[in-house]
PyMOL commands that place a pseudoatom at each C-alpha (Angstrom):
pseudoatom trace, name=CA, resn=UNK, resi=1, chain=A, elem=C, hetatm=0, pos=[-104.902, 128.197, 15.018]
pseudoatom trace, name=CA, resn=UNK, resi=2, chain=A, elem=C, hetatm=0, pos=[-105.445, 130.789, 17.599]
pseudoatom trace, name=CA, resn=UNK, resi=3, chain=A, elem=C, hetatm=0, pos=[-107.592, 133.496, 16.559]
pseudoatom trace, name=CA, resn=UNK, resi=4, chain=A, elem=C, hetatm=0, pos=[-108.054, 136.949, 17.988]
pseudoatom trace, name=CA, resn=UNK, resi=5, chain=A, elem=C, hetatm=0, pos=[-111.431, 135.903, 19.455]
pseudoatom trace, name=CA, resn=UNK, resi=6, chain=A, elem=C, hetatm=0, pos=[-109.628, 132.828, 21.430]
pseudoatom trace, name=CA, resn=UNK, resi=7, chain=A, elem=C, hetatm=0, pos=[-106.508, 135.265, 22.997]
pseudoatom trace, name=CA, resn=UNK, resi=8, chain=A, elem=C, hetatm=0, pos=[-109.644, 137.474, 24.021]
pseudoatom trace, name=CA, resn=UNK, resi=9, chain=A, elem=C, hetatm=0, pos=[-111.615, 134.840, 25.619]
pseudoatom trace, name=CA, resn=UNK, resi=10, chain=A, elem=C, hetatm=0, pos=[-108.401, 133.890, 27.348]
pseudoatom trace, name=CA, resn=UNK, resi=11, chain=A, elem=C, hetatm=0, pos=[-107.425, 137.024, 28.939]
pseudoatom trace, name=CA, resn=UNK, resi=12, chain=A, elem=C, hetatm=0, pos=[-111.453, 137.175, 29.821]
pseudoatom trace, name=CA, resn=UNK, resi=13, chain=A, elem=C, hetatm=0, pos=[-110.186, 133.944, 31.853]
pseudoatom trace, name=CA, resn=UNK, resi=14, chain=A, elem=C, hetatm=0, pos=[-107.851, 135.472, 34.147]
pseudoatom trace, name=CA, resn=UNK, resi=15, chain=A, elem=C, hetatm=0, pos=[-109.347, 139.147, 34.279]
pseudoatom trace, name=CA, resn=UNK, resi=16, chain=A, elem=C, hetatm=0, pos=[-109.677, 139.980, 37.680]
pseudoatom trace, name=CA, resn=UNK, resi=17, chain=A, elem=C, hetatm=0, pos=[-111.976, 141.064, 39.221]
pseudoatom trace, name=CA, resn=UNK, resi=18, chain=A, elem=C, hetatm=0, pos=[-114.141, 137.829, 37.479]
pseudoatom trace, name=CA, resn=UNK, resi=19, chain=A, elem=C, hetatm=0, pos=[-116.370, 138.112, 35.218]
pseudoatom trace, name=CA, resn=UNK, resi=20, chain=A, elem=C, hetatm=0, pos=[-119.737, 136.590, 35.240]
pseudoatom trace, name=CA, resn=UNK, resi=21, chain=A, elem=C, hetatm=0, pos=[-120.184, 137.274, 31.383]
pseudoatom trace, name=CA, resn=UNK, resi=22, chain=A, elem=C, hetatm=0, pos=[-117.506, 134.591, 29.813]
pseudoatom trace, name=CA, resn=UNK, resi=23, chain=A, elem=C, hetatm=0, pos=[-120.012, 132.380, 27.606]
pseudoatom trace, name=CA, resn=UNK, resi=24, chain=A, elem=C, hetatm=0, pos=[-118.495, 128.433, 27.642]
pseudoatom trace, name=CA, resn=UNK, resi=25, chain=A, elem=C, hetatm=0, pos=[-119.321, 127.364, 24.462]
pseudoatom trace, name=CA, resn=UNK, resi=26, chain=A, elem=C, hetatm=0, pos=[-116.081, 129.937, 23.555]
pseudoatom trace, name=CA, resn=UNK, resi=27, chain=A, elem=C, hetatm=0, pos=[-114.090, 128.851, 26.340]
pseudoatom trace, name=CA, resn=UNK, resi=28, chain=A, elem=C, hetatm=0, pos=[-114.006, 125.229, 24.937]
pseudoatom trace, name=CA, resn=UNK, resi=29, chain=A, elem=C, hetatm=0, pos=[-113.251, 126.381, 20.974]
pseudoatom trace, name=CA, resn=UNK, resi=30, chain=A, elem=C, hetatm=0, pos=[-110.466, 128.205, 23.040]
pseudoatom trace, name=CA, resn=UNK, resi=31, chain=A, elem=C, hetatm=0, pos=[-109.189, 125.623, 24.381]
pseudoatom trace, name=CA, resn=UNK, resi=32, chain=A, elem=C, hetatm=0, pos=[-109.171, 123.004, 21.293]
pseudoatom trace, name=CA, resn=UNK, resi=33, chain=A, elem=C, hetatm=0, pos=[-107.383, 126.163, 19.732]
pseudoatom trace, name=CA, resn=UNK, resi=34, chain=A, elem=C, hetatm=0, pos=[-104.817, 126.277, 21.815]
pseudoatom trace, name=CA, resn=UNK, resi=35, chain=A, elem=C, hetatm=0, pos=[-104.247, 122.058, 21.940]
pseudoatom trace, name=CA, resn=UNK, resi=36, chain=A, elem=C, hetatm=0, pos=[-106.382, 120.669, 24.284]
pseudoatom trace, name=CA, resn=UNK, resi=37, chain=A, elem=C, hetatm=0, pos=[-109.277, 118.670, 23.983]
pseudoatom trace, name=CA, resn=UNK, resi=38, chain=A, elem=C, hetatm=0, pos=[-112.616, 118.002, 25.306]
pseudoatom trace, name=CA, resn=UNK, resi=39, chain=A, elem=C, hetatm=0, pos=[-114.637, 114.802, 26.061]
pseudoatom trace, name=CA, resn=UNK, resi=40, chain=A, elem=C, hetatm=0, pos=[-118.144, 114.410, 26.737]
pseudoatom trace, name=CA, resn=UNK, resi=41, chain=A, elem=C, hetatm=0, pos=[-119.222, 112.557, 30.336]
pseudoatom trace, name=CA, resn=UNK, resi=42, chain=A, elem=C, hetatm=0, pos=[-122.141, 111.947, 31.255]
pseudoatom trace, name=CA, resn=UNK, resi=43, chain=A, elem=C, hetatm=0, pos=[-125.063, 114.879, 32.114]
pseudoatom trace, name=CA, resn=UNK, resi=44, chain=A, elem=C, hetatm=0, pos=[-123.881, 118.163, 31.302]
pseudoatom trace, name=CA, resn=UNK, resi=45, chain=A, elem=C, hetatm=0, pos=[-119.763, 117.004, 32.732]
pseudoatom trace, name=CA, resn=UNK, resi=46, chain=A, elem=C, hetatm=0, pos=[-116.841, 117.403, 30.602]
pseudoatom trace, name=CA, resn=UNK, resi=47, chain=A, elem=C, hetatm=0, pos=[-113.126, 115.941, 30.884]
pseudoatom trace, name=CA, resn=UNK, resi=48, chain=A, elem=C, hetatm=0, pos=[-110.726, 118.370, 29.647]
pseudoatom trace, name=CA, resn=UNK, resi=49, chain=A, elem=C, hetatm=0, pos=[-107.195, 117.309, 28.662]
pseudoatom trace, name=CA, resn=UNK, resi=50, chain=A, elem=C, hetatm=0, pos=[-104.419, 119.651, 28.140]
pseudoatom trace, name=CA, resn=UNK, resi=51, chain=A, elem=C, hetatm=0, pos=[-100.520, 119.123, 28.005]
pseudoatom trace, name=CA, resn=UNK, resi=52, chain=A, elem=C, hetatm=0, pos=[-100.667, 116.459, 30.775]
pseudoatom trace, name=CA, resn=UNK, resi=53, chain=A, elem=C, hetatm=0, pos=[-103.109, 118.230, 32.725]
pseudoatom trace, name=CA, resn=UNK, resi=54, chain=A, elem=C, hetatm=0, pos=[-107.062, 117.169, 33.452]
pseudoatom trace, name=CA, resn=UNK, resi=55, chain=A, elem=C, hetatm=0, pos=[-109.752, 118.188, 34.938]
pseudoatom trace, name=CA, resn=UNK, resi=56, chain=A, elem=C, hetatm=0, pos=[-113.562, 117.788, 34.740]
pseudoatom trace, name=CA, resn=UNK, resi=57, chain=A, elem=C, hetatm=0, pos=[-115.965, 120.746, 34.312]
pseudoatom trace, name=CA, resn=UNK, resi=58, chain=A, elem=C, hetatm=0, pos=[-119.663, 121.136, 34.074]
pseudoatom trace, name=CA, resn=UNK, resi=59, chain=A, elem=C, hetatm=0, pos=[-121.582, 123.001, 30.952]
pseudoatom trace, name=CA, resn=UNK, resi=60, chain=A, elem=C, hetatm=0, pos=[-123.761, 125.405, 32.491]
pseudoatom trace, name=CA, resn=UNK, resi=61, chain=A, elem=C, hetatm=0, pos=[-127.013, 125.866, 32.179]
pseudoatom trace, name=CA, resn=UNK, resi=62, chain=A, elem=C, hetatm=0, pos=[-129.169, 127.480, 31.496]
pseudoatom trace, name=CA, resn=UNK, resi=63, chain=A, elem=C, hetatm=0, pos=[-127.684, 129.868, 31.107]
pseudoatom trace, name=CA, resn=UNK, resi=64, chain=A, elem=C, hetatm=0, pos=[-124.256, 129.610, 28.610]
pseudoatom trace, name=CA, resn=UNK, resi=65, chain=A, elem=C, hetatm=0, pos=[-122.294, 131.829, 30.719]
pseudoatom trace, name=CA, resn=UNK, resi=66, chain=A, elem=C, hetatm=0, pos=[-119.884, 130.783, 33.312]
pseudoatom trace, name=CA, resn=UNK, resi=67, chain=A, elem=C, hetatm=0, pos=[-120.149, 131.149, 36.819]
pseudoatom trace, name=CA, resn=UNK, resi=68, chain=A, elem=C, hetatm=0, pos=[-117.626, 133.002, 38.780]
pseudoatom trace, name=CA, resn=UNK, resi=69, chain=A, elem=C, hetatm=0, pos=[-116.775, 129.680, 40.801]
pseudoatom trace, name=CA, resn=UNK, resi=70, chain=A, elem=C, hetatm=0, pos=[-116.186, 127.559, 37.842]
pseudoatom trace, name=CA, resn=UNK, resi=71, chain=A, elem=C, hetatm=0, pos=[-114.273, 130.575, 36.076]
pseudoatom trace, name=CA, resn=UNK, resi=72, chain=A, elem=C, hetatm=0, pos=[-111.936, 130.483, 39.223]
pseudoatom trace, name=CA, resn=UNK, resi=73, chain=A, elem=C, hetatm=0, pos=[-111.339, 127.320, 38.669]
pseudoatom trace, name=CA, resn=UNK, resi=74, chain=A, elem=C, hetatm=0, pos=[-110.933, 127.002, 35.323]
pseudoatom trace, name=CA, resn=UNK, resi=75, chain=A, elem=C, hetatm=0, pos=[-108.205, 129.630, 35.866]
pseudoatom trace, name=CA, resn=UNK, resi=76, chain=A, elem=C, hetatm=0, pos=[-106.663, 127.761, 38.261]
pseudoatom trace, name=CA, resn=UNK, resi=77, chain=A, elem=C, hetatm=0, pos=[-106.545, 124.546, 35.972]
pseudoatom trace, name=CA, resn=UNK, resi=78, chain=A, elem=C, hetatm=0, pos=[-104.906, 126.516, 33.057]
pseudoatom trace, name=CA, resn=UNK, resi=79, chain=A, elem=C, hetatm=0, pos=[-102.182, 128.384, 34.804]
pseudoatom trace, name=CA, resn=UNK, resi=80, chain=A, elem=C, hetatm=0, pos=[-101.259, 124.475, 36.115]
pseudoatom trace, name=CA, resn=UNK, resi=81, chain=A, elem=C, hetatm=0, pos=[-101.096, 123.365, 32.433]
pseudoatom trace, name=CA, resn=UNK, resi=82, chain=A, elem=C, hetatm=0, pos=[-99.364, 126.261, 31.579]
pseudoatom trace, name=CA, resn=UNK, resi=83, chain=A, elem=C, hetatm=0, pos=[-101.614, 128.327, 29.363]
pseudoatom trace, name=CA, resn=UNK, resi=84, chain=A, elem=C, hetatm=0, pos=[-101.923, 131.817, 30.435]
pseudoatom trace, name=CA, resn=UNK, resi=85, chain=A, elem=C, hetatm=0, pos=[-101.992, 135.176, 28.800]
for i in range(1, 85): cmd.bond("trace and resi %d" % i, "trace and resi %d" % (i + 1))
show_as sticks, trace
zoom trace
């Protein structure tokens, strides 16, 4: 079920300018929300599988907030598998 928090964290996403204040831990309870899933790999790595669409990510740390880079291409990665506000 998609809650108001994860539609919030999703237009967070693709605000532009980017933010440097989008926290991960909700970016991956977004994403399970909205289908996809998320496997552990090895260090602080992450596979993440959505409609046919993968693509590994690192935790931060740290800190829990994304950086700009990896929000960029996060983006990216869900406009391909078709998620977008």
């Amino acid at each position: 079920m998609v809650s108001s928090k994860h539609s919030k964290t999703l237009i967070a996403v693709f605000e532009t300018p980017t933010r440097s204040n989008v926290r991960w831990g909700d970016i991956e309870k977004m994403i399970v929300a909205h289908g996809g899933r998320i496997e552990e790999r090895s260090g602080s790595r992450v596979l993440i599988r959505f409609n046919t669409s993968r693509a590994v990510f690192h935790r931060p740390h740290p800190k829990p907030e994304t950086d700009k880079g990896a929000l960029v291409a996060l983006r990216q990665f869900l406009s391909d598998a078709g998620l977008e506000p």
